[in-house]
C-alpha positions as CSV (number, residue, x, y, z in Angstrom):
1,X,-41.6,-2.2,-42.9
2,X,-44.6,-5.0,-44.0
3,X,-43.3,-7.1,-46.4
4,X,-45.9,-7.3,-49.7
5,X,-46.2,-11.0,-50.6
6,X,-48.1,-12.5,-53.1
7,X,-48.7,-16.3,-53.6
8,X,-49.4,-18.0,-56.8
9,X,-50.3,-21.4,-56.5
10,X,-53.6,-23.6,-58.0
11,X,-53.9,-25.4,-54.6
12,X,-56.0,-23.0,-53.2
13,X,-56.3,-24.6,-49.4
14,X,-52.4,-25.1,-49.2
15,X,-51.9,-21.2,-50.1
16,X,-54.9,-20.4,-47.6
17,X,-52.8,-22.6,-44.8
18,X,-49.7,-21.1,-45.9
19,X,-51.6,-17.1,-45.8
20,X,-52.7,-17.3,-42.4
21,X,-49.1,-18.7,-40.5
22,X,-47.4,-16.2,-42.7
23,X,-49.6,-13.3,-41.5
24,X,-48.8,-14.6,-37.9
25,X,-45.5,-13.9,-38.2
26,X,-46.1,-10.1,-38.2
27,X,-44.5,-8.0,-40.9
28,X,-45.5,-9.8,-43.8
29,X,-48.9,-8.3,-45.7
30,X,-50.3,-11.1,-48.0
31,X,-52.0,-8.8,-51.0
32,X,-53.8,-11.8,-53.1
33,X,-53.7,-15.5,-53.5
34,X,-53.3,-15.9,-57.5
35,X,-54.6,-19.6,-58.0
36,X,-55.0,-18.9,-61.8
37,X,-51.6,-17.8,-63.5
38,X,-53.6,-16.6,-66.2
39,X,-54.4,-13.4,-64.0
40,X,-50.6,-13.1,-62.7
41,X,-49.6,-10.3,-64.5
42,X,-52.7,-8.0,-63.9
43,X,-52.2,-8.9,-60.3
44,X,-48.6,-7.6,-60.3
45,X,-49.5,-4.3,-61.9
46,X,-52.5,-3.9,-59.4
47,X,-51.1,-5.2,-56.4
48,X,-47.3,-4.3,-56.5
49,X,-45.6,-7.1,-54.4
50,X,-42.5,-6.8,-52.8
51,X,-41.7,-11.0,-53.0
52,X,-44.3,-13.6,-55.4
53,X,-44.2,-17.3,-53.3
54,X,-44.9,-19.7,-56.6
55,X,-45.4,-23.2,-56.9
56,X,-42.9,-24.6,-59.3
57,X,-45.7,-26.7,-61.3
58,X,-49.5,-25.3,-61.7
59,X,-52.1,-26.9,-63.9
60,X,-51.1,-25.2,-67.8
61,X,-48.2,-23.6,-66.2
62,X,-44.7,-23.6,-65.3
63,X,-43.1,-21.6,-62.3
64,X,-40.2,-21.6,-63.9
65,X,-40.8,-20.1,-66.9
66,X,-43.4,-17.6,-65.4
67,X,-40.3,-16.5,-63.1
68,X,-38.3,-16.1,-66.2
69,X,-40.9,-13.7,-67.8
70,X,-41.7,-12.0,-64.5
71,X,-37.9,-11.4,-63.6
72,X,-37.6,-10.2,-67.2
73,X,-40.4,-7.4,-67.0
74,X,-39.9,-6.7,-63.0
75,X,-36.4,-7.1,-61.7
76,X,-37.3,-5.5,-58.8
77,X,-39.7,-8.6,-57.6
78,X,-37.8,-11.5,-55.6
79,X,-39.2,-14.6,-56.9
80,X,-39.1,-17.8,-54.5
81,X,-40.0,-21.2,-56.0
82,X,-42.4,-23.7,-54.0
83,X,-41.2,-27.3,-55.0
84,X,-42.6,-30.8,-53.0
85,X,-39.7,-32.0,-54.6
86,X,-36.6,-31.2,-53.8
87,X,-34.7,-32.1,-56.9
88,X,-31.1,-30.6,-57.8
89,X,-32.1,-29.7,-61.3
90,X,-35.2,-27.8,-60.3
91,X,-33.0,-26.2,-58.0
92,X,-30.7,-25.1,-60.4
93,X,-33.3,-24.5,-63.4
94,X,-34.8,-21.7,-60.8
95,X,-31.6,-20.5,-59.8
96,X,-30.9,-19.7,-64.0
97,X,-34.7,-18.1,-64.2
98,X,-33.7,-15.5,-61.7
99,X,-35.8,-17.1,-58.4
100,X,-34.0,-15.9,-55.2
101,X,-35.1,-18.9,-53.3
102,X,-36.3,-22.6,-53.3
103,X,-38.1,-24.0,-50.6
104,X,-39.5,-27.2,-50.4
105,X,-43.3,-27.7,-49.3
106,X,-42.1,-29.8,-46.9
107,X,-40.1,-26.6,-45.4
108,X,-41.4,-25.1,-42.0
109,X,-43.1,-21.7,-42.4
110,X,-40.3,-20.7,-40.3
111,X,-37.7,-21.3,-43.0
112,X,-40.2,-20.0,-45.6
113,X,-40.6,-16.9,-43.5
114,X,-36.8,-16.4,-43.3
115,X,-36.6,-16.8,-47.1
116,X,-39.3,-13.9,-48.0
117,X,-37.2,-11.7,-45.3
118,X,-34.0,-12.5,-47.2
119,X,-34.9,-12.4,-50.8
120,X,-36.5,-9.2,-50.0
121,X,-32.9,-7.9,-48.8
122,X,-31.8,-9.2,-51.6
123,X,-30.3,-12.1,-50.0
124,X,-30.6,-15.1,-52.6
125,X,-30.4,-18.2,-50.8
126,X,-30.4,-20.2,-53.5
127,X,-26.8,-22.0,-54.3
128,X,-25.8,-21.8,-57.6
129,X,-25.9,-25.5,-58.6
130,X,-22.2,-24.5,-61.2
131,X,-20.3,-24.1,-58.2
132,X,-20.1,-27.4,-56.1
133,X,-17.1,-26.7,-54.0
134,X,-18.6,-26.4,-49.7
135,X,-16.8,-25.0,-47.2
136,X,-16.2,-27.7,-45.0
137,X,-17.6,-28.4,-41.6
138,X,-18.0,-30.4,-39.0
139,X,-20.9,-32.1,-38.3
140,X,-21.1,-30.2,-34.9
141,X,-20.7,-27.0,-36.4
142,X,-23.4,-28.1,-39.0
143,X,-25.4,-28.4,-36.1
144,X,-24.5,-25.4,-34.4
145,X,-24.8,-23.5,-37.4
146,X,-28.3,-24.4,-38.2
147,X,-29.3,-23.5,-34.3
148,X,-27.7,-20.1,-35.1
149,X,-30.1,-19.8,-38.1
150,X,-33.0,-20.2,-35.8
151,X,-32.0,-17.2,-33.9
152,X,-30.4,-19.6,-30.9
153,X,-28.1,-17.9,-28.3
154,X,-24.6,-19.3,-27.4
155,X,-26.3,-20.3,-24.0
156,X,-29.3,-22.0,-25.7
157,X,-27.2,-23.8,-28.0
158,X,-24.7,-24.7,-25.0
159,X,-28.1,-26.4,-23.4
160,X,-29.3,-28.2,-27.0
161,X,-26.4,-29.8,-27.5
162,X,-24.9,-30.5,-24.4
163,X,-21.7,-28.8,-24.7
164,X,-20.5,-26.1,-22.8
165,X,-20.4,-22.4,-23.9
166,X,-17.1,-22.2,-24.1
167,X,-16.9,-24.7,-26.8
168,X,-20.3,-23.3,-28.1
169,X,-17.9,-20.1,-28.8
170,X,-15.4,-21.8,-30.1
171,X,-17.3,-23.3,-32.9
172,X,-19.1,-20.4,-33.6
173,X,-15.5,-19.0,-34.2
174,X,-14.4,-21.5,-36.4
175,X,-17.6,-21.6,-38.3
176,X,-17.4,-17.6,-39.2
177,X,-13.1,-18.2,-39.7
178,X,-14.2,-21.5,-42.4
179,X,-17.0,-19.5,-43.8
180,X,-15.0,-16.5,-44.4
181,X,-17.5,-13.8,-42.7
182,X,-17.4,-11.3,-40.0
183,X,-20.4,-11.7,-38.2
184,X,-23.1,-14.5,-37.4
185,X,-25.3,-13.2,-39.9
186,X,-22.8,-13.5,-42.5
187,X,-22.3,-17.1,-41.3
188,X,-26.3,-18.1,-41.7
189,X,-25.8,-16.4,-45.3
190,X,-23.3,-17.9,-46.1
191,X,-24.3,-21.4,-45.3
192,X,-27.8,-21.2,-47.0
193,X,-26.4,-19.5,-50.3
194,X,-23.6,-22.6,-50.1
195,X,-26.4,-25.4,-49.1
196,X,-24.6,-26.2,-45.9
197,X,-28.2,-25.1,-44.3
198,X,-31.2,-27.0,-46.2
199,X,-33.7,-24.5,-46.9
């Protein structure tokens, strides 16, 4: 199944840089880079996306309220929010417009890429800023953790970190037990919707 993204952004280079890694990853179909919000809404209507990749701040324009009023008219469409900052109250403002993710530009495509896959699953990834309790963790199983997000093996992990795999399972045991989940998976959720994994 492609994956129909649009990106809406006035920095037309960035989004150009940002197209053609994203299209190298393989199931994503970029339909339109919208670098004048003005034409947003005729875009969605023609184009249909799946996700919309926004920056949060556009010359006349305000991601945040254009989420608002595109979550409003199309719940269907995940929204994720393009910040180069990476401040708590934008975090939390696009969490209350309806955004299913915030990366910051300074983000790999990688974690970008993960966040289109998830918010299209309806997955959001974005923790809600009311709630600041964490499951607690060590700082190895931070690390391990974050390896399992990257789609790391027990065995790989074992190597990175120079412990053995036995102890490589026993954190990923204790990780899934703290988080309360069943599965790896759940664990990666998890972490990312509780911002134990930066995003």
């Amino acid at each position: 199944m492609q994956i129909k993204v649009l990106l809406v952004d006035d920095h037309l280079m960035f989004m150009l840089g940002i197209k053609q890694l994203l299209e190298s990853e393989g199931n994503f179909t970029i339909l339109n880079i919208v670098d004048n919000p003005a034409e947003l809404n005729e875009k969605i209507k023609e184009e249909k996306p799946h996700v919309i990749v926004m920056d949060i701040r556009m010359k006349d324009y305000n991601g945040i309220e254009l989420t608002k009023e595109i979550s409003s008219v199309y719940p269907d469409i995940k929204i994720i929010i393009l910040s180069g900052y990476n401040y708590d109250e934008y975090m939390k403002a696009a969490y209350e417009a309806g955004a299913y993710a915030f990366i910051s530009k300074e983000n790999s495509t990688y974690e970008l890429a993960n966040a289109i896959r998830e918010s299209y699953k309806g997955n959001r990834l974005i923790p809600d800023q009311t709630e600041n309790h964490k499951p607690l963790l060590t700082k190895t199983e931070l690390e391990v953790l974050k390896l399992i997000s990257q789609d790391k093996t027990n065995s790989e992990i074992s190597e990175i970190l120079v412990i053995s795999k036995r102890t490589v399972e026993h954190h990923v045991s204790s990780i899934i037990n703290k988080l309360k989940v069943d599965s790896r998976v759940g664990a990666v959720v998890k972490g990312m919707k509780s911002g134990l994994i930066n995003f």
